[in-house]
TORKOLDO-353752 format. One record per residue (C-alpha): x, y, z. Coordinates in steps of 0.05 Angstrom, whole numbers, plus 32768, in hexadecimal, padded with zeros to 4 digits. Layout:
XYZ...
//
This chain:
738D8C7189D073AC8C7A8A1373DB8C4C8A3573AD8C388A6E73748C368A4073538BF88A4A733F8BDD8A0772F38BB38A2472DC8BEB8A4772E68C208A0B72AE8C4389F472838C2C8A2C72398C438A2272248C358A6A72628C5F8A8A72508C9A8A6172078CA88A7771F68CD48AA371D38CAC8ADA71EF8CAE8B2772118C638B1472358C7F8AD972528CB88AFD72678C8F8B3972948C628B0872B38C9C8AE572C38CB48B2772F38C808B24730B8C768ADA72F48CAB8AB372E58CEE8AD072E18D178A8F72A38D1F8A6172678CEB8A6572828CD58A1672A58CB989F772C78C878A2C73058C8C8A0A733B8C968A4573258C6C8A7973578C568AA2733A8C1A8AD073548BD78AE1733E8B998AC373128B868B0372EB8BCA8AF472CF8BAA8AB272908B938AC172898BBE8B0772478BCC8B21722C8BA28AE2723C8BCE8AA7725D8BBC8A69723B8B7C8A60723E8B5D8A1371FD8B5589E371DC8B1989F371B28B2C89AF71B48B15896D71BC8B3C892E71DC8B2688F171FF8B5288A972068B9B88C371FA8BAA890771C48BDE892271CC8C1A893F71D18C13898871E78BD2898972238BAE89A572638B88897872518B41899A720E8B37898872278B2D893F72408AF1895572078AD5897971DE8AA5894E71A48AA7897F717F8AD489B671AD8AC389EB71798AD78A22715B8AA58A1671888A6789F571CA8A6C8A1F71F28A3B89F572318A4C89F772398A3889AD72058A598997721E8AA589C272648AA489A972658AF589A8724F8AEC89F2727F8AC98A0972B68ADD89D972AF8B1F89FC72B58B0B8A4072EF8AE18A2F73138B108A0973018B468A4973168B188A8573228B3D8ACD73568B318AEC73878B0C8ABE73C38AF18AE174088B1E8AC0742F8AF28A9574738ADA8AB374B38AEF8A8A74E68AB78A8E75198ADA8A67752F8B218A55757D8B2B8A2C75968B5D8A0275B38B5489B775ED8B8F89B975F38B73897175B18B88896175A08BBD899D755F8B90899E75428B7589E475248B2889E674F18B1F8A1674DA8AD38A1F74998AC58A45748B8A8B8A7074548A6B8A3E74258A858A0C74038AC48A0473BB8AB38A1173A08AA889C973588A8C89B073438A3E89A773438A44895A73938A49895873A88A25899B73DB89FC897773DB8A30893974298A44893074448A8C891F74858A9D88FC749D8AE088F274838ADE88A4744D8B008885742B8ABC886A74368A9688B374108ADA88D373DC8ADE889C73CF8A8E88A673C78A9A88F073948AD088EB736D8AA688B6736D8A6588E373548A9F8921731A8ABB88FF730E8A7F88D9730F8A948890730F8A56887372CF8A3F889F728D8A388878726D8A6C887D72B18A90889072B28AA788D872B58AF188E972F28B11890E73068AE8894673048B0B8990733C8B2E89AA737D8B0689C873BA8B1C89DB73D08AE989AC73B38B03896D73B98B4F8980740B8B47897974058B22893A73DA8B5C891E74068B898935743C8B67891674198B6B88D674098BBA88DC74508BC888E374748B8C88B474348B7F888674148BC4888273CE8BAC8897739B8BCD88BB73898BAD8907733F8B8D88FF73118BA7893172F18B6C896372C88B56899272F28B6D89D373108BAA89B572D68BCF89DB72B08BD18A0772778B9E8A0B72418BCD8A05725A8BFA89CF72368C17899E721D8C57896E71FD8C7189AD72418C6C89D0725C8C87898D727D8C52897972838C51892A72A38C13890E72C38C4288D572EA8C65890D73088C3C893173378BF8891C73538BC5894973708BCC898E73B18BAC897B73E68BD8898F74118BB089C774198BD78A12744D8BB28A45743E8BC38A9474668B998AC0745D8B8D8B05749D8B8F8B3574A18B548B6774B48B508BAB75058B578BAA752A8B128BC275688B1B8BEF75A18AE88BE775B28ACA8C1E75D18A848C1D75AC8A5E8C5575D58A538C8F75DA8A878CCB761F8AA78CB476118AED8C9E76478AE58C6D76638B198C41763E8AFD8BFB75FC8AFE8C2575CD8B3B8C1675C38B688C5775708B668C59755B8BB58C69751C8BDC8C68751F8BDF8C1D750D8B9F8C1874CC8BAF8C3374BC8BEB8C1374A78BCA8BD1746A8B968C0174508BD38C1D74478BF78BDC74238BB18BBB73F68BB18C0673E48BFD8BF373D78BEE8BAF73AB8BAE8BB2738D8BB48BED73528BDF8BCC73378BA18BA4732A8B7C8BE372DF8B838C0E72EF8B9D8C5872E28B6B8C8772BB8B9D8CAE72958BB78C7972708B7F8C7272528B788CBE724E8BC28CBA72248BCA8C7971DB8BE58C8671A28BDD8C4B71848C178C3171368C2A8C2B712F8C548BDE71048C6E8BC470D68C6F8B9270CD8C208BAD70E28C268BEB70FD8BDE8BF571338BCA8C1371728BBA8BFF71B68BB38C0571D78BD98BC772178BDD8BAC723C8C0F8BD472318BEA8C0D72668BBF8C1072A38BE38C1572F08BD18BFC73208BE18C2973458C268C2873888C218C4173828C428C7D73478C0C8C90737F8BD48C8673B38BF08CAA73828C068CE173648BC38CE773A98B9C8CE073D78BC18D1573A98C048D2F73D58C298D0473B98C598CC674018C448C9E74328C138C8D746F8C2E8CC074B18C248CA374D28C378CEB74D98BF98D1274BB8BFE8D6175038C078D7775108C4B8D5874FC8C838D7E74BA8C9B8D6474998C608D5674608C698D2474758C998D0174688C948CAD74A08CB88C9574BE8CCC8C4D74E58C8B8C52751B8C5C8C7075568C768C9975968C638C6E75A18C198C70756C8C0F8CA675628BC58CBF75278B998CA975038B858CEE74D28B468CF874A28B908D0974A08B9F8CB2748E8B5D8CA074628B4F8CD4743C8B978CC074388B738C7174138B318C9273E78B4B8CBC73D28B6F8C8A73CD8B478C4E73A48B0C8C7B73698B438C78736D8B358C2B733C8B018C2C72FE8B168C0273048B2D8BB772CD8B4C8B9672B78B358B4E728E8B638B2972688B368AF972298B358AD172158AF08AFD71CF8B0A8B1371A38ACC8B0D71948AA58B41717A8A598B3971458A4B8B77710A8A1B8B8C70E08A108BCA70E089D48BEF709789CD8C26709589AF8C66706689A88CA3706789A28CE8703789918D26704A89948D747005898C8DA7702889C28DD56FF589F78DBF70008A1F8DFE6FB98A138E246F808A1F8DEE6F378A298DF86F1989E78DF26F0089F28DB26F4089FF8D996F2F8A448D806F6E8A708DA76F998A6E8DD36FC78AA48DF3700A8A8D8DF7701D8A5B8DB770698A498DBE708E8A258D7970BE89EE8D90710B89F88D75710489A88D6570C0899C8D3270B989638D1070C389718CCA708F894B8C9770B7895E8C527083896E8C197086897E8BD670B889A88BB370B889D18B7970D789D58B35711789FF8B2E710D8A478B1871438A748AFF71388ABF8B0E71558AFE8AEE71428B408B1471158B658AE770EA8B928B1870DE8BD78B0471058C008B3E71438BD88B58714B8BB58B0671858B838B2871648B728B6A71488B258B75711F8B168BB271158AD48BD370EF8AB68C0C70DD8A7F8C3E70A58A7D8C75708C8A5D8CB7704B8A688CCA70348A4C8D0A6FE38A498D136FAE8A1A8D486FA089DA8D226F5D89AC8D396F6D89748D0D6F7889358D306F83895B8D746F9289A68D8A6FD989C98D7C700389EF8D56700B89D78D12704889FB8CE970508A068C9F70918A178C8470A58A258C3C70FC8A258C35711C8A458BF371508A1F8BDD717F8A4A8BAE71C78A488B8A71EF8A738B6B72268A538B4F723B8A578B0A72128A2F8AE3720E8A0E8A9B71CF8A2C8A7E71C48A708A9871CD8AA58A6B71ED8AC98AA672218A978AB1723F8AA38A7772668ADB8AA472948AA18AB772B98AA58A7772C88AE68A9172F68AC58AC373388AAC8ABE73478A5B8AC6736A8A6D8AFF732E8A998B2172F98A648B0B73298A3D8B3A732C8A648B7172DA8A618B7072D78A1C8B7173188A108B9E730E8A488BD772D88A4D8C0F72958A5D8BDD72878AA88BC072498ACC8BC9721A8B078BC8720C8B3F8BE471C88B428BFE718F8B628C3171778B238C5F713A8B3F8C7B71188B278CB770CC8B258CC570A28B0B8D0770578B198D0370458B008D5C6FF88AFD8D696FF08B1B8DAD6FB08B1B8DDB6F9D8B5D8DFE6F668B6A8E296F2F8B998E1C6EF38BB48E346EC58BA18E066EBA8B6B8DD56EF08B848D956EE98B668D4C6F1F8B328D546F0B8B218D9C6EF28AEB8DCB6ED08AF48E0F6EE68ACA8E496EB38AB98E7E6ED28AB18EC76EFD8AD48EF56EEE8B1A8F126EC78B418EF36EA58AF88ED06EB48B118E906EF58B258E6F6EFE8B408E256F448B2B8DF56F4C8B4B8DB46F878B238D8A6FB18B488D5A6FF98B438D3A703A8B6D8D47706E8B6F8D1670B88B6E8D2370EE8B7C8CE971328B7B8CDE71608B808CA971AA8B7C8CA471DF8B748C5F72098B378C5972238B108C2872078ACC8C1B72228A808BEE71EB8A518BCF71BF8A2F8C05717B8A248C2471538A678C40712D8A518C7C710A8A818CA971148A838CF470DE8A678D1D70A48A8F8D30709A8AB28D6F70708A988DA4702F8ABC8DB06FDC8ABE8DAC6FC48A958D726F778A948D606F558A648D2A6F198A908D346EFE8A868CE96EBF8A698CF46EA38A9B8D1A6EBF8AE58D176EEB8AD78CDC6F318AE08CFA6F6B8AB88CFB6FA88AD08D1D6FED8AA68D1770308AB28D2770618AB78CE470A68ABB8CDA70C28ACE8C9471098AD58C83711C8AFC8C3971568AFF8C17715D8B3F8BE171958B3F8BAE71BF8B788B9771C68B758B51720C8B598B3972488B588B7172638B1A8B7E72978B108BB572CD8ACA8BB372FB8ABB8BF6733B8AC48BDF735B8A7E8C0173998A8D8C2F73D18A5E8C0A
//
């Protein structure tokens, strides 16, 4: 296949159908035909994007069939529902074998053999290789390669084991075997996509292993020698423009993969239809273009490689005058900049969400001058300061969106309702009801087996860096009784005798007020804001009404974006 092929997104099944999410992705990576997805071109972070591509959490054992996915051959069990580990090894084989965002290897060694014309290249460590053959040895024989592919899929086991997953380990020793040994690449869990199948035509007797090696390096920033003291000697390096060039082109280049910080305040949920709920979706938080970082760094649409002593300042140029200085201005441009970098996004299958409710009630005798019969009164005010009587909490629940118009979307709630209570003398009694949710990676969630998906090094950042979290609509609700005077007597009324003209009519009824804004939220306790002060009525016994004053506070999920905070080191 192509060189920026990307072997765990090949043959994708949900990239090449023809609904508004497929098109938007091969927007991106793959703007030819809906199928085959066979020259994508997307980085590693665009594996899972949006929530596509996710492996078989089925079962199915002998030949596969049609329509379904290479991991589920290795799952012993319905994974929906049994999220061992042990038990899903083509689960998480897959998402190990398809990490995002892998850290490049570091070479510690490149020389030449003029003897040979042949070029050595040493790595700093290990290529990164499955458990079965962690202290497994290779030689460059035929026998030492064949024993190191039997010990990987685990020939010898009983029953034998099928092909191991895909490592960058095992993909050079097969290739060393295709061109020394003259055999054939196995195809494996990882060599496409995780959602590959007949109806993605994918045909086991076409294609074979994705073996063949592809080198990309990435430049770093260029070092210039200088010895320490403040002699500009003759062996020191004269620091110029050039130097700079290369950060820029990294800021441009990386900057994309990073969530605006504006974006996030700015982001609006949408209404849509045929539900009409609301919600904040996917497009609404927004990476940053470069334009936005340079704009929101220095007021300036471009990384300027004239200083703000030459003439022209601001000016974006073709390049560098000859030999031009390196001011405190170019590197200052590069750290302003990259201290916007603070929020990754993770696009991850991690779409549960663990949650219980916890009660509690409150009772202040303020109730804002009631009748004497405690029945209404016009003007209820909620203290800031209640005192809380905890009650009883609830079991854990763990929810997977599974509603019939937004499929990913989870919605969770808390309450305060505020209403006239007789009992034991007249005021405002409170009930509240507090969600308590997390969604951390867990250890039996068939969704957080999307860690393995991660690289040690990004499982650390999660647990080392400042929390990550979810995009979602936090929605707002006050329902205020109010009191309004009428002529007559109204259905939810009371007459008042006194005053001029001796009788005066109130009719009680609630307004609503709404709001809604996007934001992205960690694991913690939803409580709803206290409820407005206004008429409450505990009018039951008589006309049947009951007006109270309720607050309630929502949170809405969109389906699978997680953001980390990168930390500043």
């Amino acid at each position: 296949d192509g060189m920026f092929v990307d072997r765990c997104t090949l043959l994708s099944n949900s990239w090449g159908q023809l609904s508004d999410q497929g098109q938007e992705i091969r927007s991106h990576v793959y703007a030819r035909q809906t199928k085959p997805i066979n020259r994508q071109e997307n980085p590693s972070g665009y594996r899972y994007v949006l929530g596509t591509n996710q492996p078989s959490y089925s079962s199915f054992s002998g030949d596969l069939p049609a329509g379904v996915s290479l991991p589920a051959r290795d799952n012993t069990v319905d994974c929906q529902d049994h999220p061992d580990p042990a038990e899903c090894k083509g689960t998480v084989s897959h998402y190990k074998s398809c990490q995002i965002y892998v850290p490049d290897y570091e070479l510690k060694s490149v020389t030449y053999d003029p003897a040979t014309s042949l070029v050595a290249v040493e790595l700093k460590g290990r290529l990164r290789r499955n458990d079965n053959v962690t202290s497994q040895a290779i030689l460059n024989t035929q026998s030492s390669r064949e024993d190191y592919m039997n010990v990987d899929d685990n020939t010898a086991g009983t029953p034998a084991g099928p092909a191991a997953a895909r490592s960058d380990e095992n993909a050079v020793v097969e290739y060393l075997r295709y061109k020394a040994d003259g055999t054939q690449c196995v195809l494996r869990i990882g060599d496409q996509s995780g959602d590959a199948s007949t109806l993605s035509d994918w045909e086991s007797n076409i294609y074979n292993g994705a073996c063949f090696p592809r080198f990309h390096f990435t430049k770093q920033m260029p070092k210039v020698y200088a010895d320490g003291n403040v002699n500009l000697d003759q062996h020191d390096t004269r620091m110029t423009i050039d130097n700079m060039l290369w950060s820029g082109f990294i800021v441009r280049a990386i900057c994309e993969g990073y969530v605006d910080q504006n974006s996030d305040a700015a982001a609006t949920p949408t209404v849509e239809p045929p539900c009409n709920d609301v919600y904040c979706g996917q497009n609404r938080m927004y990476d940053y273009k470069y334009s936005s970082l340079m704009l929101q760094a220095m007021d300036n649409r471009w990384f300027t490689m004239h200083p703000e002593v030459a003439e022209g300042y601001n000016w974006e140029g073709f390049g560098p005058f000859a030999q031009m200085e390196c001011y405190a201005d170019h590197f200052n441009q590069v750290a302003k900049s990259l201290n916007l970098l603070t929020r990754a996004r993770l696009d991850l299958p991690i779409i549960g969400v663990r949650h219980r409710t916890q009660n509690y009630t409150a009772k202040t005798f303020t109730a804002g001058s009631p009748d004497t019969g405690c029945s209404y009164t016009f003007d209820a005010t909620v203290s800031d300061n209640l005192p809380w009587v905890k009650g009883t909490a609830s079991s854990w629940s763990y929810s997977v969106p599974s509603t019939s118009c937004h499929p990913h979307d989870l919605t969770l709630q808390s309450t305060k309702v505020a209403s006239l209570d007789p009992v034991g003398g007249c005021g405002v009694k409170v009930d509240r009801i507090d969600t308590e949710y997390e969604i951390a990676f867990g250890n039996n969630t068939v969704e957080n087996m999307a860690k393995f998906a991660l690289s040690d090094e990004l499982q650390q950042m999660i647990t080392v860096s400042n929390g990550y979290g979810y995009m979602v609509a936090d929605q707002q609700q006050f329902l205020k009784g109010i009191a309004t005077e009428t002529a007559t007597l109204q259905p939810c009324g009371v007459t008042i005798d006194g005053g001029t003209p001796a009788e005066k009519h109130f009719e009680f009824s609630q307004e609503e007020d709404l709001s809604v804004v996007c934001k992205t939220v960690t694991s913690g306790v939803l409580e709803a804001p206290n409820p407005k002060s206004g008429a409450l009525t505990d009018l039951l016994g008589t006309i049947n009404c009951s007006i109270n004053s309720k607050s309630t506070r929502t949170i809405t999920f969109s389906n699978v974006r997680a953001v980390i905070n990168v930390p500043l080191v």
